[in-house]
C-alpha positions as CSV (number, residue, x, y, z in Angstrom):
1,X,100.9,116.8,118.3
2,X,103.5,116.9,115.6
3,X,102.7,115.3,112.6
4,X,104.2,114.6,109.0
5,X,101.8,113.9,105.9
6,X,103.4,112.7,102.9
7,X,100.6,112.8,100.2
8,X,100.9,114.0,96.9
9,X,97.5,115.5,96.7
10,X,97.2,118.7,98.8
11,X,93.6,118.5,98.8
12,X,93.9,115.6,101.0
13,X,96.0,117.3,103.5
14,X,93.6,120.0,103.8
15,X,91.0,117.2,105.0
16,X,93.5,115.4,107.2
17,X,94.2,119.0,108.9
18,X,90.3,119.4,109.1
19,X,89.1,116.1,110.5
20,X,92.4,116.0,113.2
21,X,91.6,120.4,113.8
22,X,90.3,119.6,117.6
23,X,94.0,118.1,118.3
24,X,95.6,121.3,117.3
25,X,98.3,119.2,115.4
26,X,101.4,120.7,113.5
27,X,101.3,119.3,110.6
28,X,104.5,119.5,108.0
29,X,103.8,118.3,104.4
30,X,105.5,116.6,101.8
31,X,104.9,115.4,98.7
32,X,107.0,112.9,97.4
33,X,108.7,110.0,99.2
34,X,112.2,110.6,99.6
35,X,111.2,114.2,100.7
36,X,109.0,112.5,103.5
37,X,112.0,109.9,104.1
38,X,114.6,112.6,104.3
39,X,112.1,115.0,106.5
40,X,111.7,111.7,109.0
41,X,115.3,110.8,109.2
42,X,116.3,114.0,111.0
43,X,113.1,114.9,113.0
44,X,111.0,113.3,115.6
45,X,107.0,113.5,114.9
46,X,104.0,111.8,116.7
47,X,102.7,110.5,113.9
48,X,102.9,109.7,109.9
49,X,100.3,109.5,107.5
50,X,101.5,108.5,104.3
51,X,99.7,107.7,101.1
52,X,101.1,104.0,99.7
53,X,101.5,105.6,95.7
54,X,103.9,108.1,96.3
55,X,106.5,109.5,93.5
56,X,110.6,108.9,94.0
57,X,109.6,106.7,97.0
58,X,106.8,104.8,97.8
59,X,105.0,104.8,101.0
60,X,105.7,101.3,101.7
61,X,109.4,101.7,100.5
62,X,109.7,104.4,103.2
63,X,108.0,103.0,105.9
64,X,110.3,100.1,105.9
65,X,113.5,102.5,106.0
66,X,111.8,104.5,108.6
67,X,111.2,101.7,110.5
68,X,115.0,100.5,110.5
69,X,117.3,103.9,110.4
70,X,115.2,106.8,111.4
71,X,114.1,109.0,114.9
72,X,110.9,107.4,113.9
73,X,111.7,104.0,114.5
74,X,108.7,103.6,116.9
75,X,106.3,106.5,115.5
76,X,102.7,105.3,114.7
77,X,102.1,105.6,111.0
78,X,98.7,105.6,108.9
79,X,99.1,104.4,104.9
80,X,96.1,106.1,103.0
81,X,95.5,104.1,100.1
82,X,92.7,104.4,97.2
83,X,91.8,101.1,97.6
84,X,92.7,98.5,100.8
85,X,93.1,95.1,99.1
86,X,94.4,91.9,100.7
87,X,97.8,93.0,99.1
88,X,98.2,96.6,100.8
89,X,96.8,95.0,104.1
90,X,99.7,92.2,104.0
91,X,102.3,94.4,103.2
92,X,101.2,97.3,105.7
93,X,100.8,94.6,108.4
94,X,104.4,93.4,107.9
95,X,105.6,96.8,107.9
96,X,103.9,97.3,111.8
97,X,101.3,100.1,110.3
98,X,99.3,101.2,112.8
99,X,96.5,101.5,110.3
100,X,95.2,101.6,106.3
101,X,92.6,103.8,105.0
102,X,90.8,104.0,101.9
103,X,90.6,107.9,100.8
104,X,86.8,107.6,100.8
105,X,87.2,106.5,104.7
106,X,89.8,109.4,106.2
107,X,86.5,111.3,107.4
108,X,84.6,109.0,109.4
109,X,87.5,107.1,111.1
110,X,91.2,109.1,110.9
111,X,90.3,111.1,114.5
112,X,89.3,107.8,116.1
113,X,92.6,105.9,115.2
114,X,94.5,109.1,115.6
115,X,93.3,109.1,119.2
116,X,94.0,105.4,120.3
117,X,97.2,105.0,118.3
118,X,98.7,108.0,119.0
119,X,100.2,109.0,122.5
120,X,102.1,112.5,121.4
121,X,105.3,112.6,123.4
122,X,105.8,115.9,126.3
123,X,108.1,118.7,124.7
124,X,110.7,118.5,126.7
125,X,112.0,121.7,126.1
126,X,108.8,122.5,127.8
127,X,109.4,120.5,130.5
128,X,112.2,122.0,131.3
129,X,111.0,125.3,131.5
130,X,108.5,124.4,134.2
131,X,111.4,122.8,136.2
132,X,113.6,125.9,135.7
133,X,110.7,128.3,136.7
134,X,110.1,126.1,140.0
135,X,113.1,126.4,141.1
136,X,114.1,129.8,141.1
């Protein structure tokens, strides 16, 4: 499972890396928004967590560009947010957000939504060096 973090606190990376450890994700790390928007553009990943206060680029700012001109169009995505008010839930709900999460809740419930939001695509560069191998 490939997945990009965009959070300007690398303390909270380290917990997002521990709590998800029993996927054995890949997990590339940004900290500001347009290095997260710029990172997206170009590269496919299973999933995006993103917190919603970032520098240059907000989270919000970026999901909406992800969503319309990126490989990511379809690509879950989880805002972290230090507090989930009616406001963040409206705008992360019209953005298609697969979820919001207060920081104080990434322990207890990031694996769970991780596993039923998240389907990680096959490498097909894997793939076809199964196929390759069976035929010869």
């Amino acid at each position: 499972m490939k997945i990009l973090v965009v959070h300007r606190q690398k303390n909270i990376v380290s917990q997002i890396k521990s709590v998800l450890s029993n996927c054995n994700p890949v997990v590339l790390h940004t900290e500001s928004g347009l290095d997260g928007l710029l990172t997206s553009r170009i590269e496919h990943f299973d999933l995006i967590i993103c917190g919603t206060d970032l520098p240059v680029v907000t989270g919000f700012e970026l999901v909406r560009s992800v969503r319309t001109n990126s490989v990511n169009r379809n690509t879950p995505v989880i805002f972290l947010s230090d507090e989930v008010d009616k406001k963040t839930l409206h705008l992360g709900n019209a953005l298609g957000v697969a979820a919001m999460l207060a920081m104080t809740e990434v322990d207890n419930l990031l694996a769970g939504i991780v596993n039923d939001q998240v389907k990680p695509e096959p490498d097909k560069k894997w793939n076809d060096l199964l196929s390759n191998t069976r035929m010869n």
